[in-house]
N, C-alpha and C positions, 0 to 999 in steps of 0.2 A: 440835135444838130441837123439842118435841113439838109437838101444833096448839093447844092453850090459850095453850103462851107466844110462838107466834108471833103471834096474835092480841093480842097483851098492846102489839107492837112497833111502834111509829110510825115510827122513822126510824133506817134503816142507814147508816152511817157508814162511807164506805169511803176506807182509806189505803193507797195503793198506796209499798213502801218497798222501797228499796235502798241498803244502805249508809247505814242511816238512825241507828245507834245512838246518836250523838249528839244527835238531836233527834224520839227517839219520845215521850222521857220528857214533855217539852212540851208535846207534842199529845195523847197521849191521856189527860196531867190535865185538858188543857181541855176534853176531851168528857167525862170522867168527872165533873165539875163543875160541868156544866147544870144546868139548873133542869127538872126533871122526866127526870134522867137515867135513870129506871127503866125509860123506854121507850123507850130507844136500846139497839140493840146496833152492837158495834163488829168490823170487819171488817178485817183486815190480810192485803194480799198482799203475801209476800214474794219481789222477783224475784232468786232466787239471790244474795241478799247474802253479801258475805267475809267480814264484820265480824260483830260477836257479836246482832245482832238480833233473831234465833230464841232466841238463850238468854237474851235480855231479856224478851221476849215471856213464856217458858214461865213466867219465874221472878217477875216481877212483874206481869204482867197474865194471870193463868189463863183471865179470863172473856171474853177475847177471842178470835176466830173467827181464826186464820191458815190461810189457802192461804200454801203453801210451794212455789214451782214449783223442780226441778232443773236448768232454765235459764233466762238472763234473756229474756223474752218482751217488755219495754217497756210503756210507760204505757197505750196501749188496749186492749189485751189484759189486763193487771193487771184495770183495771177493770172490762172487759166479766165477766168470769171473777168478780170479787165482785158484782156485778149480778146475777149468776145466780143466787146462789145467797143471795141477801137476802130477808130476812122483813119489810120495813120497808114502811111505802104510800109513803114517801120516800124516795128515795137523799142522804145529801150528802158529795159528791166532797172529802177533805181531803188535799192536801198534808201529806206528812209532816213537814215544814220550817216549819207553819204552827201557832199558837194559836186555837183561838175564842175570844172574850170568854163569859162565864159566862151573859147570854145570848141568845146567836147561835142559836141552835136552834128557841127560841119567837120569834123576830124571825122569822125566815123560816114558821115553824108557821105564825101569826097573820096573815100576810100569805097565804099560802097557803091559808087558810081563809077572808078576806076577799075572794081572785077567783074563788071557787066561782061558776058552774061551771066556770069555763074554768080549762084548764091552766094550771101556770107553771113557769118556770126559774127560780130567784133567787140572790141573793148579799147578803152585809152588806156595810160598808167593810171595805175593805182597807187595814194602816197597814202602813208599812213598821217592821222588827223594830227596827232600831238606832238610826232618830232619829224614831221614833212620827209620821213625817209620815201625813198622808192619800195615798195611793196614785190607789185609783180606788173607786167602787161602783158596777161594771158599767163597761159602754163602749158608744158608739156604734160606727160604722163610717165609714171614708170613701170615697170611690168604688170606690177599689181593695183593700178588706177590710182595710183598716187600722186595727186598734184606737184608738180616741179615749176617751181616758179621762172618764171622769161624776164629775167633784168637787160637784155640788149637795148642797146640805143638805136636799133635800127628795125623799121616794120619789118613782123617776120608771120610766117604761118606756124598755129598752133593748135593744141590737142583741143584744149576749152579756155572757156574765158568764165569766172566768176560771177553768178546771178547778181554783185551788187551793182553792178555797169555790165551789162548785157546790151548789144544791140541789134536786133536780127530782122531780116526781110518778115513781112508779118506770113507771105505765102509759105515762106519756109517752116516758120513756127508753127503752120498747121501742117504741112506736109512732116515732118519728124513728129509732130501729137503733143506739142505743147510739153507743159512739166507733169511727171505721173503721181497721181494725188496721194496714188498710196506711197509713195516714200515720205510725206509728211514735210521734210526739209533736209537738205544735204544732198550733193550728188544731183538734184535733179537738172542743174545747170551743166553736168557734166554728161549724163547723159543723153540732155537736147543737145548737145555740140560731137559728141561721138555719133548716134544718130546719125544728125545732119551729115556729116564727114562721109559716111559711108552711103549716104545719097547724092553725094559730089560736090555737095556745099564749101567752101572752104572758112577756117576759123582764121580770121585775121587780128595779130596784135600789133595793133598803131603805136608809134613812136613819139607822137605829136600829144597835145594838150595832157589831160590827164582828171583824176577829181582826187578828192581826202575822202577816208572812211575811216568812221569811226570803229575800227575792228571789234569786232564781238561784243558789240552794244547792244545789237536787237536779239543776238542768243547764247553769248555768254562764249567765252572760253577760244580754245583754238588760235593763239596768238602767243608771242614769244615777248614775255615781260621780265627783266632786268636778267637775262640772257637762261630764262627758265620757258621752256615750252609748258602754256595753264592749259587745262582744259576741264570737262564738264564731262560725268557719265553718260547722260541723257547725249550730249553730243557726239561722245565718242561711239557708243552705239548705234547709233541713226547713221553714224561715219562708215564702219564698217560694213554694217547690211547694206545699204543703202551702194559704195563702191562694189561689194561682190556681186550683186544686181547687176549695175550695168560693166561689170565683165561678164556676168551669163548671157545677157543681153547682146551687146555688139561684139565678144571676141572671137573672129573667125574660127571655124570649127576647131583645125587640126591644132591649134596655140589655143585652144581652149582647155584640149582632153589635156596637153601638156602643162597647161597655167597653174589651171582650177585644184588640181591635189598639193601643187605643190602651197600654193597659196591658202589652203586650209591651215596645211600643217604650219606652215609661220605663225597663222594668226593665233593655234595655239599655244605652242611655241610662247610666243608676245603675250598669251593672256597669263600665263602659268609664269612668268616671268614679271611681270606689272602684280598681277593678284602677290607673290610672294612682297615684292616689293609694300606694296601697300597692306600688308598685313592682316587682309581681306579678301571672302572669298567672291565678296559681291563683284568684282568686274571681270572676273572670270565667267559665270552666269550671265550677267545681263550684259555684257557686250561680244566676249568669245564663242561662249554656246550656244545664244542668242544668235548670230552668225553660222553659226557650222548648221544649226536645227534648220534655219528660214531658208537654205538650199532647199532644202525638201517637202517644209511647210507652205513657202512659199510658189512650188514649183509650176502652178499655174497660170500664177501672172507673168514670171517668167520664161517662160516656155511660150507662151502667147505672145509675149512682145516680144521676145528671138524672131518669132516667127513674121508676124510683121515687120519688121527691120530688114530682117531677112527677101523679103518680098518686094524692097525698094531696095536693094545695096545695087549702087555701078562700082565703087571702091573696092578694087583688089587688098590681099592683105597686104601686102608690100609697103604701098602708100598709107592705108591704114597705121602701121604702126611708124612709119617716118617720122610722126609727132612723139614716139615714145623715145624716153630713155632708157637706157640699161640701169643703173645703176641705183641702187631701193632706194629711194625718197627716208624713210625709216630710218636707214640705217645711217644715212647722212646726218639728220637731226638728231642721233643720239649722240653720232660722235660728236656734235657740236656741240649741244646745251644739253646731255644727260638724258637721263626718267624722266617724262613729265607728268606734273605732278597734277592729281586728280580728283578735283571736287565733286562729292560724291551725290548730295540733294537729293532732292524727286527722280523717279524716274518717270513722270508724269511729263506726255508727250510737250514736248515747248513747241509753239507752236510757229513765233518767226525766225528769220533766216538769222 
């Protein structure tokens, strides 16, 4: 793209796809079908898909930018790698599993031009694909980085917004470092929007338009089917580490020393409770101790990004936790739909979101 028509580009659209050929067709009419789509371009990484994707792509969408990697690299590396290489003053993060509404693009524009100066992160609603409920638009957090979902009818500020509709300043997305590769997938959307927050950004959930996702399409599990919460080992592991990270990471100090033991002991607590339930020792090991070990195994990547985060915060703790709730995200959804029940599979790293 020469320098006139990059100059022309408000906002890069990036779809991170694997094994997506079912549901590109979807997604990239929805973005082809904005309202001022002249100045989008759109971005396709493809991680080593099986399926015919690439010959989708070539044959009915020419105008689109694909990275084709020759092995699959996973969800923050997909993205960081079309980040890079984006001409847009905006990035927005799409699931390839996911629709925008027609217009999702100037709902986030408009609002993004309404907190000038300051940064933002934002998202529309989210409906879920098959029975068009409301999902969430953004989330809070609860003490122990647990997604709370924001059903208000009214724009509000929030903790994070979900990598499947993400929309962030691109200068922001490099000043917070993008998504970190080593968490593989999960969480890394949560910690680009904590990050940010504590660099002064603000997380905005819009009221207006909205898109469908097809929930847990591109990695299985983590959604609430016929009033049973499924999930996946691989995911619920990746879930865990990956959360207690960016609590080492951005919880100010003195709510740290106070969080951090008491939220080990839960998560054993949770695993020795789930393990007896399932009659199995394996999700005790691979997602609880797995967990309590990577505190310490882990200790240098985290400790390093404390440390950088640490070296941009203007956010006091007070503000910081204003996006949290008190009350365990957990312990709501057991009182609500019980044990969720847990597909055990590989735990051979999945690699999209």
């Amino acid at each position: 793209m020469n320098a006139s028509a990059q100059a022309t580009v408000k906002v890069s659209v990036l779809i991170a796809n694997y094994n997506g050929e079912s549901l590109l067709h979807d997604c990239l009419r929805s973005v082809l079908e904005q309202s001022g789509a002249s100045d989008i371009e759109i971005i396709v990484h493809d991680d080593a898909s099986t399926d015919a994707s690439l010959a989708l792509l070539k044959h009915h969408y020419p105008t689109v930018k694909v990275i084709s990697s020759d092995r699959n690299v996973g969800f923050c590396v997909a993205n960081n790698r079309m980040a890079a290489v984006a001409n847009g003053r905006y990035l927005l993060l799409l699931n390839n599993d996911a629709a925008l509404f027609a217009d999702a693009v100037e709902t986030m524009l408009h609002a993004a031009g309404a907190a000038r100066p300051t940064s933002i992160i934002a998202t529309v609603p989210q409906y879920d694909w098959e029975t068009g409920e409301l999902v969430d638009q953004g989330c809070h957090l609860d003490p122990f980085y647990n997604p709370v979902p924001i059903r208000s009818s009214k724009p509000c500020s929030a903790a994070m917004v979900i990598g499947a509709c993400l929309f962030v300043e691109r200068d922001l997305w490099i000043r917070a470092g993008g998504f970190p590769e080593w968490f593989g997938s999960i969480a890394e959307d949560m910690l680009l929007c904590c990050t940010a927050r504590l660099q002064g950004a603000e997380v905005i959930s819009c009221s207006n338009s909205g898109y469908r996702h097809r929930q847990g399409a591109s990695f299985g599990g983590s959604r609430v089917s016929r009033g049973k919460l499924a999930s996946n080992l691989q995911r619920r592991r990746l879930s865990e580490h990956n959360k207690t990270m960016v609590m080492l990471i951005c919880t100010p100090g003195v709510a740290l020393v106070l969080l951090l033991p008491l939220h080990l002991l839960l998560l054993l607590f949770e695993g020795v409770v789930l393990t007896t339930a399932a009659g199995s020792l394996r999700p005790l090991k691979a997602i609880y101790l797995h967990t309590l070990y990577s505190v310490w195994s882990d200790r240098q990547r985290w400790v390093a990004e404390r440390q950088r985060v640490a070296g941009t915060r203007k956010l006091g703790a007070i503000r910081y936790f204003s996006r949290f709730r008190l009350f365990p995200r957990k312990l709501q959804m057991l009182v609500k739909h019980g044990f969720p029940s847990l597909t055990m599979g590989s735990e051979r790293t999945q690699k999209q979101k």
